[in-house]
N, C-alpha and C positions, 0 to 999 in steps of 0.2 A: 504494500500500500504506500502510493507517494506522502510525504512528509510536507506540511507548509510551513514554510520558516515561519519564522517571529518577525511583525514588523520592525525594521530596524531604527534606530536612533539619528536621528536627522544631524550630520555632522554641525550643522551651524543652525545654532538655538532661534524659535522664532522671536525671544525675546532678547531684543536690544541689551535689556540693562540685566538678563541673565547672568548669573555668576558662573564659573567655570563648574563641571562635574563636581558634585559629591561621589564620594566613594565608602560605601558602608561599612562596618563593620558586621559580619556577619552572627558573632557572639551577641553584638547588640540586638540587631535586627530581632535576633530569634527573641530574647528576653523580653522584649516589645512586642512581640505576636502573640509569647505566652500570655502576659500580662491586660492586654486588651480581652483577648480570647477567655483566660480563664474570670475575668472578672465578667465579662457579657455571660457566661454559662451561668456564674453567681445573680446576676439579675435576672435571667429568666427560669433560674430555678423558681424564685420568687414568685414572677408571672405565671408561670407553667402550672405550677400548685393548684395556684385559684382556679385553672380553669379545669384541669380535671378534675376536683373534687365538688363542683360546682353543684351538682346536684344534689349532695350533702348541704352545701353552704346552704341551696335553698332553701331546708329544710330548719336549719339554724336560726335564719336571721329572716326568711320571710315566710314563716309556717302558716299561707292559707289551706291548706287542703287542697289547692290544687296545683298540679304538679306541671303543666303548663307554667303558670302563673308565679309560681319559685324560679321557673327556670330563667322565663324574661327579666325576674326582679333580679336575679344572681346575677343577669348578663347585663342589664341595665349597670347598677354597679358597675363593672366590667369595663363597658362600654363609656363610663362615665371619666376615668382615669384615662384616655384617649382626648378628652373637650381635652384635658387642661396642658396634654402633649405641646401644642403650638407656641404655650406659655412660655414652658419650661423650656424651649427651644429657643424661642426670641433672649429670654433672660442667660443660659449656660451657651448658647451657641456666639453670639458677637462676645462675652466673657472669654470665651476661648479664644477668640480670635486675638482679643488684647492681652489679658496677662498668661497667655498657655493654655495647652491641651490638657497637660497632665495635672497640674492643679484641679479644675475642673471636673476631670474623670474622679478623681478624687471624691469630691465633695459630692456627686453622684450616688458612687455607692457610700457613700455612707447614710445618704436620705434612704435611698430604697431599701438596706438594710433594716434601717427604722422604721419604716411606713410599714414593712415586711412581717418584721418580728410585733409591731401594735397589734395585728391583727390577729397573733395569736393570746391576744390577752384579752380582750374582746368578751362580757357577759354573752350570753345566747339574748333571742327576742325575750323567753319564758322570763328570764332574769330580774331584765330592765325595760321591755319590752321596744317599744321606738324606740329608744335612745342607740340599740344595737344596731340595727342598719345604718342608723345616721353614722356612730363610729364608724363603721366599716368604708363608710361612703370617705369619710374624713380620710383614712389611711389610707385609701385606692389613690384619694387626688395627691395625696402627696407623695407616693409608686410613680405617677403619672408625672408630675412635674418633675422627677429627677432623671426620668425614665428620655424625661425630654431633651437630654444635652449626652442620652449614651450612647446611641447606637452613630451618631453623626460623628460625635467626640473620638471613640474606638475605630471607627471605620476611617474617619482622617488620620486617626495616631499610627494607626500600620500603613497606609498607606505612604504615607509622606516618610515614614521608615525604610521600605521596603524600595530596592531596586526597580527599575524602570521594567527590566526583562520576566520578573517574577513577584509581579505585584499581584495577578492572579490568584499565582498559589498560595503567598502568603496572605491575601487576604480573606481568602476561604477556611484560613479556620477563624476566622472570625464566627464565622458561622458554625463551624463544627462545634464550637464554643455552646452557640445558642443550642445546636441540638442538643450537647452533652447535659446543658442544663435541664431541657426537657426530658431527658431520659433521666434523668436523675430526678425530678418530680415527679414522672409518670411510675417510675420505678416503686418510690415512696409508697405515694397513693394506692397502685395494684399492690402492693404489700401488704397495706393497710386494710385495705377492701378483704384482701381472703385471711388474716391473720382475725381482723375484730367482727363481732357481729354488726350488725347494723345499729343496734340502739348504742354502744360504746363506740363508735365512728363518729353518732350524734352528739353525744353527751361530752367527748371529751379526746376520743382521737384526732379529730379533725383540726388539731391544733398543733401538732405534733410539726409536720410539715412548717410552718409559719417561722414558730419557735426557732427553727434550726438557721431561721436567717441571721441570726446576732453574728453567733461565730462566725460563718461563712463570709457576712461583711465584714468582718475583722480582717480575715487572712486575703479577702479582695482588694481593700485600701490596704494594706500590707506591700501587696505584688506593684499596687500601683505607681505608692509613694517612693518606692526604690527605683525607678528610669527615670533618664533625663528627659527633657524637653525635644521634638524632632528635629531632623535639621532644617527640615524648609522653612518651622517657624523660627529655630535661631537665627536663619538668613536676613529674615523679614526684620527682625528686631536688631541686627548689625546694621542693614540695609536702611535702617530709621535714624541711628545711629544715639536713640536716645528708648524711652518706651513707645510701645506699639503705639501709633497714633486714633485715636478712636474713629473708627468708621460705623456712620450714621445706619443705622437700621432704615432706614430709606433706601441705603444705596444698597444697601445688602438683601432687597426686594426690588426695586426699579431698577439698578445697575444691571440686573443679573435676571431679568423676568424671563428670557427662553429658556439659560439652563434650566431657573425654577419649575418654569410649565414640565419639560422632559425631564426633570428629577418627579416632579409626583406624579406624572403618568409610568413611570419605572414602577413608583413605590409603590401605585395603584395593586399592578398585578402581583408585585411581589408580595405585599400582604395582604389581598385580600387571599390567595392561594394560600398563604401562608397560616392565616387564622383559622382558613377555610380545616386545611387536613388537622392541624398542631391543637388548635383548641377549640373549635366546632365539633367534630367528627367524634372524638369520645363521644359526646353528650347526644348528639345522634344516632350514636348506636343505641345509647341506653335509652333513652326518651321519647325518641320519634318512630325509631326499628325496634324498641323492646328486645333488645341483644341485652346478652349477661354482661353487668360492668363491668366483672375481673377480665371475661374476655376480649372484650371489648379494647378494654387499656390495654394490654397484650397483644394485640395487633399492631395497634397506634404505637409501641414500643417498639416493636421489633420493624415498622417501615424507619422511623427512626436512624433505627442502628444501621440497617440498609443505609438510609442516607449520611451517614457518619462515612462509613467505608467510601461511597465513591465521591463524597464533597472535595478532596484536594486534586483527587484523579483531573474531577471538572474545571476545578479550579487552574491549573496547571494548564488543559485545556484552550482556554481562553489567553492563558498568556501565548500559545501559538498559532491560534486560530482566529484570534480576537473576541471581544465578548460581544460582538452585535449577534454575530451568528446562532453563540450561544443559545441569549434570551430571544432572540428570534425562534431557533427550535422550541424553547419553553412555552414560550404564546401560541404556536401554531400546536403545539402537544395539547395544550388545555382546550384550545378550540374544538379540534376535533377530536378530543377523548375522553373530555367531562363527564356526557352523558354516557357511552359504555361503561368507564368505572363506575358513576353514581349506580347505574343499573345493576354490576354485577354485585355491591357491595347493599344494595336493597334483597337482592335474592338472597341473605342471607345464611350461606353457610359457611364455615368459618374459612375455604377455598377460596371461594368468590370474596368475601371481605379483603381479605390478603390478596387478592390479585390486584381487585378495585385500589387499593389502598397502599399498594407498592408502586402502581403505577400512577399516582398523582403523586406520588413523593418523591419519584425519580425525575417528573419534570419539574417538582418543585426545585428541584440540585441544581437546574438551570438558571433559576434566579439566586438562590441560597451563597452559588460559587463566584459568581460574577459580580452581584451588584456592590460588595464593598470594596471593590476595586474600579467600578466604573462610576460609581455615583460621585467618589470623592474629585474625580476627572473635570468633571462639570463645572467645575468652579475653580478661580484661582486662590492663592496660598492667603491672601491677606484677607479674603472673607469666607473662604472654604468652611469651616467649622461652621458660621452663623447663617449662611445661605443654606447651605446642605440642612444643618436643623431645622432652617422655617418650611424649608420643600419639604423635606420627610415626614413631619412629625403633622403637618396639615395634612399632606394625603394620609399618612399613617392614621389621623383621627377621625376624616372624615367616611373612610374607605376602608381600612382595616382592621382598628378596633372594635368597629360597628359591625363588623358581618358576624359573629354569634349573633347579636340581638336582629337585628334586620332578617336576616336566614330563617329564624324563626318564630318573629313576626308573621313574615310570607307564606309559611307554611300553615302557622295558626290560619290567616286571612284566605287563602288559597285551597288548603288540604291538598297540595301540592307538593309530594316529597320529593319530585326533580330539581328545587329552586337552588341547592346547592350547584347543582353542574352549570344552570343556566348562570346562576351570579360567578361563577366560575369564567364561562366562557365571554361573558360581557367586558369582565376585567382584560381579561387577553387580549380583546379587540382593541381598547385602548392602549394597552401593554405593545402591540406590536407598531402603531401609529406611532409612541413613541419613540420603539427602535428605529424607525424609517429614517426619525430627522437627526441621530445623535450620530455624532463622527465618532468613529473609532479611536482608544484609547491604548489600545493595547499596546506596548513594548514604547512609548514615548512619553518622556516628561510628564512630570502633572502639572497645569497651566499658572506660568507664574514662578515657576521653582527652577534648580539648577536638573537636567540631565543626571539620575543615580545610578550609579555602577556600583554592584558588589564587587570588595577587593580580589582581586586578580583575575576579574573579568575582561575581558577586550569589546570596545567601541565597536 
């Protein structure tokens, strides 16, 4: 099979006031891959939690009797830590931009940590009764606002790390990150599900999970606060020759309004597919398909792990093939596959569930491998951080936090159990509109920065 090179490195920089190549250390690099990687796995352990156990929560905090009506109230919550995503983005994304990335990631997890571990301390409804959802509502928004400066924050910080040639692969585990953490919540939870009965899940397992976030934020701000700063934004800040100079959140929205528009049409599909399998699809099994939960989680677990194994393979991918291609194949995958997998994974046997459900997580790898390597592209280095969070974290609120509750909304209003594949393949349509217009990133510069070469690589 013929081979496609890497796009090569433009011997003379389109920018004028470009500084000469950086050359990486490759000890560093990796400690910065860890370090973003495993603290993202530490916040969506966090997130992951709540949504598989969601069913339970309903039960907790909004005990009407009807089991619809917990689930909306569960996902509402949910859904509501997403509104205040744009916040947390406008406030920790232009912050990054002026005094650093790593500070900020910082201060991150340490909120989420908080917001995390509140929530397992939390009376039940029976307790205090309102006062319990209101708390819960209270800690989600503040998951949500911290939530707002990470995935932008992490995804700049390896990038702007990482070699020109392999930016790709290192930045897919960024994501491996994310997965590792959901396997590690789903893991929890299906533990918990077959270890306690049902009334002890109620009464007092379903906290367990939560709890564990204290430490976990410890040893995340731990990984964090030991790297330095990246080089592109040391550049910037030499290049000032004094502190970063403040750039107006105006310009960091008007300056930048097409990447913006092509950064949330990215983010569109990538999360709504992404809520779509990762935290919808439990709860559809159990809820809407009347599938066993332990089973259930156990499938969602094991596509997962699936996508753990081939997430660098893809990722590495796109640094030879580029990453249009990539999320290209991913959108035309959901388009035309939505509905076969929805179908096989309604028929119900535990075969068909596992086919349905390996196959929507293997073209999920198509966005999972690429996008934090191409999103941080879209922008140059002095507003990267603050532009990137207001694109993501808007589409991320409007689009992809929302699909548990919207999904099943529609389904409620409808009795309509296709509407997952169809909001599936709606996102793709704009997912691929936006491939059309973005230019290729792959193996050059990120916009605004020196040309990075790993040490003892050749130009």
């Amino acid at each position: 099979m013929p081979t496609v090179a890497p796009p090569s490195v433009p011997d003379a920089p389109p920018y004028p006031d470009r500084p000469k190549a950086t050359v990486t250390d490759p000890a560093l690099v990796k400690r910065a891959v860890q370090a973003a990687a495993l603290g993202n796995a530490m916040e969506w352990f966090d997130f992951g939690v709540y949504s598989y156990i969601a069913v339970t929560l309903g039960k907790v905090f909004f005990p009407s009797g009807n089991s619809t009506a917990q689930l909306l109230s569960t996902f509402g919550a949910f859904a509501a830590a997403f509104l205040v995503r744009p916040l947390g983005g406008m406030v920790f994304g232009p912050l990054g931009d002026r005094v650093g990335r790593q500070k900020v990631l910082a201060v991150t997890m340490i909120m989420m940590a908080i917001g995390t571990f509140s929530i397992g301390l939390i009376p039940s409804y029976t307790a205090i009764g309102v006062g319990a959802p209101v708390l819960l509502l209270v800690a989600r928004l503040v998951q949500g606002f911290s939530t707002g400066g990470e995935y932008a924050g992490a995804s700049t910080f390896i990038a702007e790390y990482a070699p020109d040639k392999r930016r790709g692969f290192l930045g897919s585990w960024l994501e491996f990150g994310t997965l590792a953490g959901y396997i590690g919540g789903a893991g929890l939870v299906t533990l918990m599900t077959a270890l306690l009965s049902s009334e002890d899940l109620v009464s007092w397992g379903w906290r367990i999970p939560f709890l564990i976030a204290g430490p976990m934020g410890v040893i995340g701000l731990y990984l964090r606060l030991r790297l330095e700063e990246t080089p592109a934004f040391a550049a910037e800040v030499e290049k000032a020759e004094a502190a970063r100079p403040k750039v107006p959140l105006r310009e960091m929205i008007t300056g930048q309004w097409k990447a913006l528009l092509l950064c949330m049409g990215l983010v569109l599909v990538f999360n709504v597919t992404d809520y779509m399998l990762l935290s919808y699809m439990p709860s559809y099994l159990t809820s809407e398909l009347k599938y066993d939960e332990t089973h259930g989680l156990l499938v969602v677990l094991a596509v997962m792990a699936l996508m753990m194994i081939v997430q660098p393979f893809v990722g590495a991918l796109t640094d030879r093939v580029g990453r249009r291609p990539v999320i290209a194949a991913g959108c035309a995958g959901f388009l035309l596959l939505s509905v076969p997998a929805i179908l096989l994974i309604r028929q119900g046997s535990l075969l068909a569930v596992a086919l349905g459900m390996g196959a929507l997580g293997l073209l999920l790898v198509c966005f999972t491998a690429a996008m934090p390597a191409a999103l941080p592209a879209l922008f140059p280095t002095r507003v990267r951080y603050g532009s990137l969070s207001i694109g993501f974290n808007v589409s991320v609120s409007l689009f992809g936090g929302t699909t548990p509750l919207v999904v099943t909304a529609l389904i409620g209003a409808t009795g309509n159990m296709m509407m997952p594949a169809y909001y599936m393949m709606a996102a793709a349509v704009i997912g691929g509109a936006a491939v059309w217009f973005m230019t290729e990133s792959a193996g050059r510069p990120l916009p605004g920065s020196a040309p990075s070469l790993e040490r003892g690589a050749k130009r």
